[in-house]
Backbone as JSON Lines, residues from 0, in Angstrom:
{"i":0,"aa":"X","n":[96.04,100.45,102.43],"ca":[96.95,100.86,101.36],"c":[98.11,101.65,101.97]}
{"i":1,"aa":"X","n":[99.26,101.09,101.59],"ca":[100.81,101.79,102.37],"c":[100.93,102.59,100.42]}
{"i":2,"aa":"X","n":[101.62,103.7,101.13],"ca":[102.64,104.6,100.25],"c":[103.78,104.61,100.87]}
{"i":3,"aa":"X","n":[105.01,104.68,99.93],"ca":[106.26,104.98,99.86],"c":[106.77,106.53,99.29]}
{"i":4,"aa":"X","n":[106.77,107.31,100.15],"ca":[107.86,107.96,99.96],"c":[109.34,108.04,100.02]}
{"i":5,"aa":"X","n":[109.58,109.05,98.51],"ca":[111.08,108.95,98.43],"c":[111.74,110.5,97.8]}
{"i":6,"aa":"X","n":[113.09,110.9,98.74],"ca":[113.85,111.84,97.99],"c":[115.06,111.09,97.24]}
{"i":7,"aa":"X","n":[114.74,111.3,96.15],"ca":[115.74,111.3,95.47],"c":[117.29,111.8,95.68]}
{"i":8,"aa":"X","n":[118.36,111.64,95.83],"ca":[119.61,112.45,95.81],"c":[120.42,111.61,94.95]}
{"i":9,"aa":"X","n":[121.17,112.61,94.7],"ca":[122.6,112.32,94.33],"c":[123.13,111.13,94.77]}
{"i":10,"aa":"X","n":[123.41,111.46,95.89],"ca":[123.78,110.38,96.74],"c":[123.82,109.45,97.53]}
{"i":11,"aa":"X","n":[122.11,109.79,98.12],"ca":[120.97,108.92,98.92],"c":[119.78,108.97,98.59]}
{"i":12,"aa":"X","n":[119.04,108.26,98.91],"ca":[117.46,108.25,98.35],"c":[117.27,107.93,99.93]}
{"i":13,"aa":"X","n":[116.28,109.03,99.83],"ca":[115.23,108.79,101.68],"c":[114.32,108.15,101.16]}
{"i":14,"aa":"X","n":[113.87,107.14,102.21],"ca":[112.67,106.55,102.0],"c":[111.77,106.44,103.3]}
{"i":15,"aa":"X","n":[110.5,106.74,102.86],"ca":[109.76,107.0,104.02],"c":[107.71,106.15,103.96]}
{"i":16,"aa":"X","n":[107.56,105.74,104.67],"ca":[106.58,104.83,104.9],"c":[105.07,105.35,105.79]}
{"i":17,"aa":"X","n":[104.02,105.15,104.59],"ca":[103.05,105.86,105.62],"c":[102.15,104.57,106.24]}
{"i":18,"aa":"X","n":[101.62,105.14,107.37],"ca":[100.62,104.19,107.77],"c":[99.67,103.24,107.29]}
{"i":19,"aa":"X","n":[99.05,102.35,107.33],"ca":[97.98,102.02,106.45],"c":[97.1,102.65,105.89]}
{"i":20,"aa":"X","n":[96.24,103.83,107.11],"ca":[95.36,104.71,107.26],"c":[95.72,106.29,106.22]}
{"i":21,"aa":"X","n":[97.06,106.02,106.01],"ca":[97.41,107.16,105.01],"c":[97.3,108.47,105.69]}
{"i":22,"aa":"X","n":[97.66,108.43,107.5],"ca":[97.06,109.54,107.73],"c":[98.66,110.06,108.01]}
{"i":23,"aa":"X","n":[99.5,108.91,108.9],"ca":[101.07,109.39,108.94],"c":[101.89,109.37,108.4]}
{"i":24,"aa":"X","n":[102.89,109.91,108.26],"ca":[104.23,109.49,107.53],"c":[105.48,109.06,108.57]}
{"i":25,"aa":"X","n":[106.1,108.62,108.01],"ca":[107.63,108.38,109.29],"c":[108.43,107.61,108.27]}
{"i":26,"aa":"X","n":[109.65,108.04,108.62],"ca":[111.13,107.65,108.13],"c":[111.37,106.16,108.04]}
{"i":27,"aa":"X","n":[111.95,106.08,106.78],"ca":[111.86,104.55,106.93],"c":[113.34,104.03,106.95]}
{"i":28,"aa":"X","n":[114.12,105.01,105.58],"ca":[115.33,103.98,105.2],"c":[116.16,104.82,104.64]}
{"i":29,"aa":"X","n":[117.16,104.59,104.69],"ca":[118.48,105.31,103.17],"c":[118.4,104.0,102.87]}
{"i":30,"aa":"X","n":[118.52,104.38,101.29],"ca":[119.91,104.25,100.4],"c":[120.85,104.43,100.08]}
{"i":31,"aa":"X","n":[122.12,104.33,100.31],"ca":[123.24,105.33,99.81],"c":[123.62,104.71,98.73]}
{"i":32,"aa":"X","n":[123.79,105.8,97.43],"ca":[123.71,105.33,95.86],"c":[124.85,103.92,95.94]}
{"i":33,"aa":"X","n":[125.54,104.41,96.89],"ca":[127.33,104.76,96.86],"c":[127.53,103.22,97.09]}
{"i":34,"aa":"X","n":[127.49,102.61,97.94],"ca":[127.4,101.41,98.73],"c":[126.18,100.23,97.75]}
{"i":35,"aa":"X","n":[125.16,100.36,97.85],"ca":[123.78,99.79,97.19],"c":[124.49,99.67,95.94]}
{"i":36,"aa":"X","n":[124.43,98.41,95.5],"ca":[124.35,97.9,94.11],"c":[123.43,98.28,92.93]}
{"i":37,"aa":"X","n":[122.05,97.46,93.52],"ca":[121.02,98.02,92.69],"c":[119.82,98.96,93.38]}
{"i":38,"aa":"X","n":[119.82,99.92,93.21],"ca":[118.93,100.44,94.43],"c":[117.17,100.09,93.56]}
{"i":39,"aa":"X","n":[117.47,100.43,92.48],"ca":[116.08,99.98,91.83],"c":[115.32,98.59,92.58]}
{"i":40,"aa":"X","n":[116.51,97.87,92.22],"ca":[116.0,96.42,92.95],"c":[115.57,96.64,94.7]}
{"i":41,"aa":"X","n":[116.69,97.23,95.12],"ca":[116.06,97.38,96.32],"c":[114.58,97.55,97.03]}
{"i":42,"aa":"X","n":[114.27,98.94,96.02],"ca":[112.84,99.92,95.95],"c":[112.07,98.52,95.7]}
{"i":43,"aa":"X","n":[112.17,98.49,95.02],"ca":[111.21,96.82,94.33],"c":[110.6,96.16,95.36]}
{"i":44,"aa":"X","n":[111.69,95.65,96.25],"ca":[112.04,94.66,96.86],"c":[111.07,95.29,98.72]}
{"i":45,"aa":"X","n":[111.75,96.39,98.78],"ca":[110.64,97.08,99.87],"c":[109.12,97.23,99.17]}
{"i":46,"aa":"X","n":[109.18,97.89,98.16],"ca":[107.52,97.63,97.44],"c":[106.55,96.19,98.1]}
{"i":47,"aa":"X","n":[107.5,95.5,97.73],"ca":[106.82,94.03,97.86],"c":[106.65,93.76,99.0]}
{"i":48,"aa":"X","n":[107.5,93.4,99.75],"ca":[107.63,93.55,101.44],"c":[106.55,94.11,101.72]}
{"i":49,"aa":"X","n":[106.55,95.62,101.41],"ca":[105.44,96.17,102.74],"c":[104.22,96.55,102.19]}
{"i":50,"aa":"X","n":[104.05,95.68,100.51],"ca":[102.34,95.91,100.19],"c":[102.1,97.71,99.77]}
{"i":51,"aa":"X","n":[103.14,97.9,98.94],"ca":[103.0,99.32,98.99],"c":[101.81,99.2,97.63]}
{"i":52,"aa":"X","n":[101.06,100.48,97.51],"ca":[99.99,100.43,96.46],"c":[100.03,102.1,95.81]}
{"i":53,"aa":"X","n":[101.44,102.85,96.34],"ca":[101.8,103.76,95.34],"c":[102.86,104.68,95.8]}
{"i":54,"aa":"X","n":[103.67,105.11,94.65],"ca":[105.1,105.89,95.43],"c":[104.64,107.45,95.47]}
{"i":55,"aa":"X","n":[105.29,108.4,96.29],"ca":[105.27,109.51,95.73],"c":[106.72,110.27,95.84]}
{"i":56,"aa":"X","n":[107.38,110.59,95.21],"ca":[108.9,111.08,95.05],"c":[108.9,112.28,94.71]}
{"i":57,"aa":"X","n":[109.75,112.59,95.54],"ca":[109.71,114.51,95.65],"c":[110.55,115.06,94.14]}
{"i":58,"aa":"X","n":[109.5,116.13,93.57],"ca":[110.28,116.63,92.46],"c":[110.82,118.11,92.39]}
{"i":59,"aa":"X","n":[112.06,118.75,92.85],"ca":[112.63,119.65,93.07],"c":[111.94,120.93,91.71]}
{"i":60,"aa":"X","n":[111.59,121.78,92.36],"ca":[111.24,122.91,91.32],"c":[111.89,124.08,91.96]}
{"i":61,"aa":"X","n":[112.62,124.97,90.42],"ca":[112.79,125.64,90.96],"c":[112.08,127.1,91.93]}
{"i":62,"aa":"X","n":[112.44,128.21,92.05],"ca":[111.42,128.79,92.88],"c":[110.31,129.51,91.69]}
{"i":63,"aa":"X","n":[110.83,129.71,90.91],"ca":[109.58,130.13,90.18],"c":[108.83,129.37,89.34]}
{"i":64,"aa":"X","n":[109.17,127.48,89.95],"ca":[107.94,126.77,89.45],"c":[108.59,125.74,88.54]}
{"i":65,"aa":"X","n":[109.41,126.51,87.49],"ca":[110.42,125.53,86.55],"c":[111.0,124.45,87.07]}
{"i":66,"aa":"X","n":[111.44,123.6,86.0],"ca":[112.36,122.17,86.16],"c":[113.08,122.68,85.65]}
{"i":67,"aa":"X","n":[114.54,121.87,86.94],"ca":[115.93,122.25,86.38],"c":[116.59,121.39,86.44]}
{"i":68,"aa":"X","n":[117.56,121.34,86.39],"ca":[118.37,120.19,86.1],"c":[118.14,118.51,87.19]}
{"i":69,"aa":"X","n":[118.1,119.19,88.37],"ca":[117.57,117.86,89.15],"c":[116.08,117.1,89.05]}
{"i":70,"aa":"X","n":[115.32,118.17,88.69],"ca":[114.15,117.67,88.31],"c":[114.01,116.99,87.31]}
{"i":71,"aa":"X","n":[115.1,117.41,86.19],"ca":[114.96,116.12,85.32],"c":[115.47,115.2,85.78]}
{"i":72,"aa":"X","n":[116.11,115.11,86.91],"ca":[117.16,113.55,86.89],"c":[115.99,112.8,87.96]}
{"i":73,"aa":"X","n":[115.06,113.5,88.54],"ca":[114.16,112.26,89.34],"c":[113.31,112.38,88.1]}
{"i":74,"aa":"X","n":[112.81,112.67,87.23],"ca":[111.93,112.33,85.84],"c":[112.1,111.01,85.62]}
{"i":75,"aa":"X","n":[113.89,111.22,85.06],"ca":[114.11,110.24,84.35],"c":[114.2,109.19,85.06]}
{"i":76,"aa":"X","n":[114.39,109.3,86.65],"ca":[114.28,108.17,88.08],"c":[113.35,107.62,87.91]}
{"i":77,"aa":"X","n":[112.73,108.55,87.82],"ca":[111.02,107.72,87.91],"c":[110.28,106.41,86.74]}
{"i":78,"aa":"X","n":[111.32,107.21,85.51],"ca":[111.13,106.32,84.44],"c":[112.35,105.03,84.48]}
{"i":79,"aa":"X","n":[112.9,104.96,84.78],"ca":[113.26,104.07,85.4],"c":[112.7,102.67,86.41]}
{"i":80,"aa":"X","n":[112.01,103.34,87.27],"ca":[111.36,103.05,88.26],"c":[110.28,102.14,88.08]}
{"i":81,"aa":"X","n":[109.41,102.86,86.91],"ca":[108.44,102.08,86.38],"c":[108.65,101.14,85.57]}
{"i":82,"aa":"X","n":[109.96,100.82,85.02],"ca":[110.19,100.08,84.54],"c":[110.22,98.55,85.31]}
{"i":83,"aa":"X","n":[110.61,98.5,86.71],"ca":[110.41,97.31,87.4],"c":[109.41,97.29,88.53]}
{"i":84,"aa":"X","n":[108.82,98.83,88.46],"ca":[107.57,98.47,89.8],"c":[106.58,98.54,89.19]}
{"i":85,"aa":"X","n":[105.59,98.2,89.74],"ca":[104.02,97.77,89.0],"c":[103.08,98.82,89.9]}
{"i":86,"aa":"X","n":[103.43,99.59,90.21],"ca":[102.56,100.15,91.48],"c":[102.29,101.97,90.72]}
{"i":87,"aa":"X","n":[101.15,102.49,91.18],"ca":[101.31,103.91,90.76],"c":[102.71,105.09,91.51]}
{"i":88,"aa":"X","n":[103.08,105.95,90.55],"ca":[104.37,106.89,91.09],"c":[103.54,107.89,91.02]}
{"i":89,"aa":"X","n":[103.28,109.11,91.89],"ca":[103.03,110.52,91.62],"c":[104.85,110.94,92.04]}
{"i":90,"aa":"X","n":[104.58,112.58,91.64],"ca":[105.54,113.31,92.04],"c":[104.9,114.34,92.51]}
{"i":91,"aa":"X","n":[105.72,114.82,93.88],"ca":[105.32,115.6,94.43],"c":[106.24,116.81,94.48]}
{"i":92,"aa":"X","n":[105.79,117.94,94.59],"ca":[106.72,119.74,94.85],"c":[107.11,119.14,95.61]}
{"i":93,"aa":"X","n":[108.91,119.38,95.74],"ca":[109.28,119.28,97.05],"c":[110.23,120.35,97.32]}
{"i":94,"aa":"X","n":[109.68,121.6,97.02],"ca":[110.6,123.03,96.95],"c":[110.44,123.5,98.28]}
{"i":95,"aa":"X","n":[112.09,123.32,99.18],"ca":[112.08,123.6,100.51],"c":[112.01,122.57,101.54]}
{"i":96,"aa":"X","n":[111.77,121.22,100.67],"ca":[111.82,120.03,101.97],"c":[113.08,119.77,102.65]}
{"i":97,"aa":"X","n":[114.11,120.12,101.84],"ca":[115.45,119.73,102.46],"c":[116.02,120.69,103.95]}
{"i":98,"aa":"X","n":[115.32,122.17,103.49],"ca":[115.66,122.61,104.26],"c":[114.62,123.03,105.82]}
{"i":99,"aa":"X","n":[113.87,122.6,105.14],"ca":[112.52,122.06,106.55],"c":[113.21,121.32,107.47]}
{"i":100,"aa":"X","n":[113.89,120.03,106.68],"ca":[114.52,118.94,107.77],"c":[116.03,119.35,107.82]}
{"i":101,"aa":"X","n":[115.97,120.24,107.76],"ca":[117.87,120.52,108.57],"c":[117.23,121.47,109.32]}
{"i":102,"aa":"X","n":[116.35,122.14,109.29],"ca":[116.12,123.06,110.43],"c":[115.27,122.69,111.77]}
{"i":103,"aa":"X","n":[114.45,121.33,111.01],"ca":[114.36,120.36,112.42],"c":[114.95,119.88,113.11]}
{"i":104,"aa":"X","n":[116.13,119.24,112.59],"ca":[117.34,118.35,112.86],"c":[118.57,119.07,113.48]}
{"i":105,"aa":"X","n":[118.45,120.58,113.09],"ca":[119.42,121.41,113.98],"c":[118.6,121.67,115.14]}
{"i":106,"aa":"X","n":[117.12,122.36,115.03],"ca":[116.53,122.27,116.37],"c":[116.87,121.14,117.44]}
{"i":107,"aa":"X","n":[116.89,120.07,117.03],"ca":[117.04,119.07,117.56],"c":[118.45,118.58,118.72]}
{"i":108,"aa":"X","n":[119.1,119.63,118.1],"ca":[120.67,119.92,118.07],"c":[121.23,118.56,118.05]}
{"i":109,"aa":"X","n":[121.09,117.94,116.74],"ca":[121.99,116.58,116.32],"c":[122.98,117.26,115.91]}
{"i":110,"aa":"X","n":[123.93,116.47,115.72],"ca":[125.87,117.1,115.39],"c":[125.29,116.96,113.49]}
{"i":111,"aa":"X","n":[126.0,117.09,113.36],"ca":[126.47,117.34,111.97],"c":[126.52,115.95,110.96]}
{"i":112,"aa":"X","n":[127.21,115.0,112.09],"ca":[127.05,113.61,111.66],"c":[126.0,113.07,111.73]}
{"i":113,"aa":"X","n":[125.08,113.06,112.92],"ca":[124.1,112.64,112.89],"c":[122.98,112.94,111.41]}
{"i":114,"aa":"X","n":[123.43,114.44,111.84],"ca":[121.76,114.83,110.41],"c":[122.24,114.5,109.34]}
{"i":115,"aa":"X","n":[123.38,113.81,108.68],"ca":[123.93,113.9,107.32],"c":[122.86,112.34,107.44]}
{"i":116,"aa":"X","n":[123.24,111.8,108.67],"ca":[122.48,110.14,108.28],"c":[121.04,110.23,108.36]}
{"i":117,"aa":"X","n":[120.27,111.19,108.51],"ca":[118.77,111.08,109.0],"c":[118.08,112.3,107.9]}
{"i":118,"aa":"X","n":[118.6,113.14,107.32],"ca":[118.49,113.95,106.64],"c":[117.59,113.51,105.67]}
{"i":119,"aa":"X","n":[117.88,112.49,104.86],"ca":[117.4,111.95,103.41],"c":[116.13,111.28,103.86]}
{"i":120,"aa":"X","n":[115.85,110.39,105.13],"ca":[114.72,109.55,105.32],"c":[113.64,110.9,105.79]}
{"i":121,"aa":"X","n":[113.85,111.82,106.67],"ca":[113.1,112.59,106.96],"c":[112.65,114.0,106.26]}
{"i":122,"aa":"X","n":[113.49,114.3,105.02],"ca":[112.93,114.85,104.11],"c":[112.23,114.26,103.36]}
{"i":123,"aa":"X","n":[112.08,112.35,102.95],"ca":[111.66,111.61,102.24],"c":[109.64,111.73,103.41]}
{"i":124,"aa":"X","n":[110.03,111.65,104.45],"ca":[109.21,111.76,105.57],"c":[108.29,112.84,105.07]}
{"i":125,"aa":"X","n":[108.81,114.25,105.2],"ca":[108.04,115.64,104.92],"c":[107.2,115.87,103.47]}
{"i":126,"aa":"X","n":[108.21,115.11,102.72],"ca":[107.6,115.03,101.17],"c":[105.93,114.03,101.38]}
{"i":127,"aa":"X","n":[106.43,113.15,102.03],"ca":[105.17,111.63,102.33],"c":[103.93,112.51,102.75]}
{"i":128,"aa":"X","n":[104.7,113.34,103.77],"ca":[103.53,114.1,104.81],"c":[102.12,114.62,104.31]}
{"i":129,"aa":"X","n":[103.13,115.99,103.52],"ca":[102.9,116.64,102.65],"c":[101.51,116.15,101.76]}
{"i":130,"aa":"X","n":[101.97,115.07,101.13],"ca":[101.58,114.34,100.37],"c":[99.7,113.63,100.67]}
{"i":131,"aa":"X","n":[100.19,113.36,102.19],"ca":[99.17,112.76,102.5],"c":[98.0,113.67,103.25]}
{"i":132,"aa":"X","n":[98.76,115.05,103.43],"ca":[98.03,116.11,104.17],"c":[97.0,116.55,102.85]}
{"i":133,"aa":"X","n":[97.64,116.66,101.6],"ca":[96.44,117.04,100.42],"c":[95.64,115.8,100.15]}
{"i":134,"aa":"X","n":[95.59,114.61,100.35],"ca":[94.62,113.8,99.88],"c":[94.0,113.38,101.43]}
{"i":135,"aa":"X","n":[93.96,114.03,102.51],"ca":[93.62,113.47,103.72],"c":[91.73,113.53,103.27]}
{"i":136,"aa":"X","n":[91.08,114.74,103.01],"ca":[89.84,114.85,102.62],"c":[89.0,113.97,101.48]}
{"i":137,"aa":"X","n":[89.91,113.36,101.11],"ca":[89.93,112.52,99.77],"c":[89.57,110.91,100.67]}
{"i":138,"aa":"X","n":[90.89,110.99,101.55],"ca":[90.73,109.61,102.06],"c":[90.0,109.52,103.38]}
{"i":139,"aa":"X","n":[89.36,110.75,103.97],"ca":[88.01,110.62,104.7],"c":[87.4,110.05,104.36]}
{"i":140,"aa":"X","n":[86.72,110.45,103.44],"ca":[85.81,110.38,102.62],"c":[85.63,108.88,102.22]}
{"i":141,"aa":"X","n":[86.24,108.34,101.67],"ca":[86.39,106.78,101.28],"c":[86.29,106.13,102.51]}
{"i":142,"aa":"X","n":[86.97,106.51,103.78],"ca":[86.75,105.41,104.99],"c":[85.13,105.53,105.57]}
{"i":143,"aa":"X","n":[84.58,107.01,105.62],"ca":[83.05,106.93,105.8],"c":[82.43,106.01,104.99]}
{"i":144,"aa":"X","n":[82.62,106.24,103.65],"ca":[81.77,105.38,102.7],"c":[82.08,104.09,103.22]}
{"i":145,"aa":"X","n":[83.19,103.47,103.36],"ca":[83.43,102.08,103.89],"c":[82.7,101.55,104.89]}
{"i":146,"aa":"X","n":[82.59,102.74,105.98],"ca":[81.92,102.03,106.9],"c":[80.18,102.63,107.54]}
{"i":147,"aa":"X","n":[79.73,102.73,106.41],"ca":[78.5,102.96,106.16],"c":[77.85,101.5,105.78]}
C-alpha cells in the first residue's frame, strides 16, 4: 500500500510518495497552481499510476490548535478531491512543516532559487513522514501478523 502526501499552497501543492512498506517518505512532485490546468486531474492521474491506497494532506492549525483561514481552504481541497478520487484522505497537523523544510534546505545552503523549487515537495515529504512515524506501530503489527 503507497500513500500520497500533499501540501497544499496557494501556489504549489508538494507531493510526496511513501514506500510500499509505509516506513519512508520522499519527495515526489510540484504542482504549480499557476502553470497546471487541472491539478485535481493531475492528483487523480498520479493516484492511479502509482496504486496509491490513501492521501494524507497537511492541515495548517493555528498555534493554539484553531482553523484559520488556510485550513479552511485545504478542507474545502479536500472536498474537492474526493470528489474525483476514490481512495481514503486523512489530514494531518502540519503546524511548523514549512518551516522545518526551509531550515533544512538553508542548512543545506541551497540559494534561494533552489529552495523556492524543492520547498513544497519536501514539506509535502515531512507531513508524509510524520504521518507514517504515528501509524509505524500500527503497521508493524499487520506485517507480523502477515507473516506468521
Amino acid at each position: 500500500m503507497k500513500i500520497l502526501g500533499i501540501d497544499y499552497g496557494e501556489k504549489r501543492i508538494g507531493l510526496a510518495l511513501s514506500d510500499a512498506s509505509n516506513i519512508v517518505a520522499g519527495s515526489f512532485k510540484v504542482l504549480n497552481r499557476d502553470t497546471t490546468s487541472n491539478w485535481l486531474e493531475e492528483i487523480k492521474t498520479i493516484v492511479d499510476e502509482n496504486k496509491i491506497e490513501k492521501i494524507v494532506i497537511g492541515l495548517p492549525r493555528n498555534m493554539n490548535g484553531s482553523l484559520g483561514e488556510k485550513g479552511k481552504e485545504v478542507l474545502a481541497f479536500v472536498k474537492s478531491l474526493e470528489k474525483v478520487i476514490n481512495v481514503p484522505i486523512v489530514t494531518w497537523d502540519e503546524r511548523l512543516t514549512t518551516v522545518s523544510a526551509e531550515k533544512v534546505l538553508r542548512e543545506a545552503e541551497l540559494s534561494r532559487k533552489k529552495r523556492k523549487g524543492i520547498l513544497d515537495k519536501l514539506s509535502a515529504s515531512i507531513i508524509l513522514q510524520n504521518y507514517l512515524d504515528s501509524i509505524v506501530p500500527d503497521q508493524k503489527e499487520k506485517n507480523k501478523e502477515s507473516n506468521e
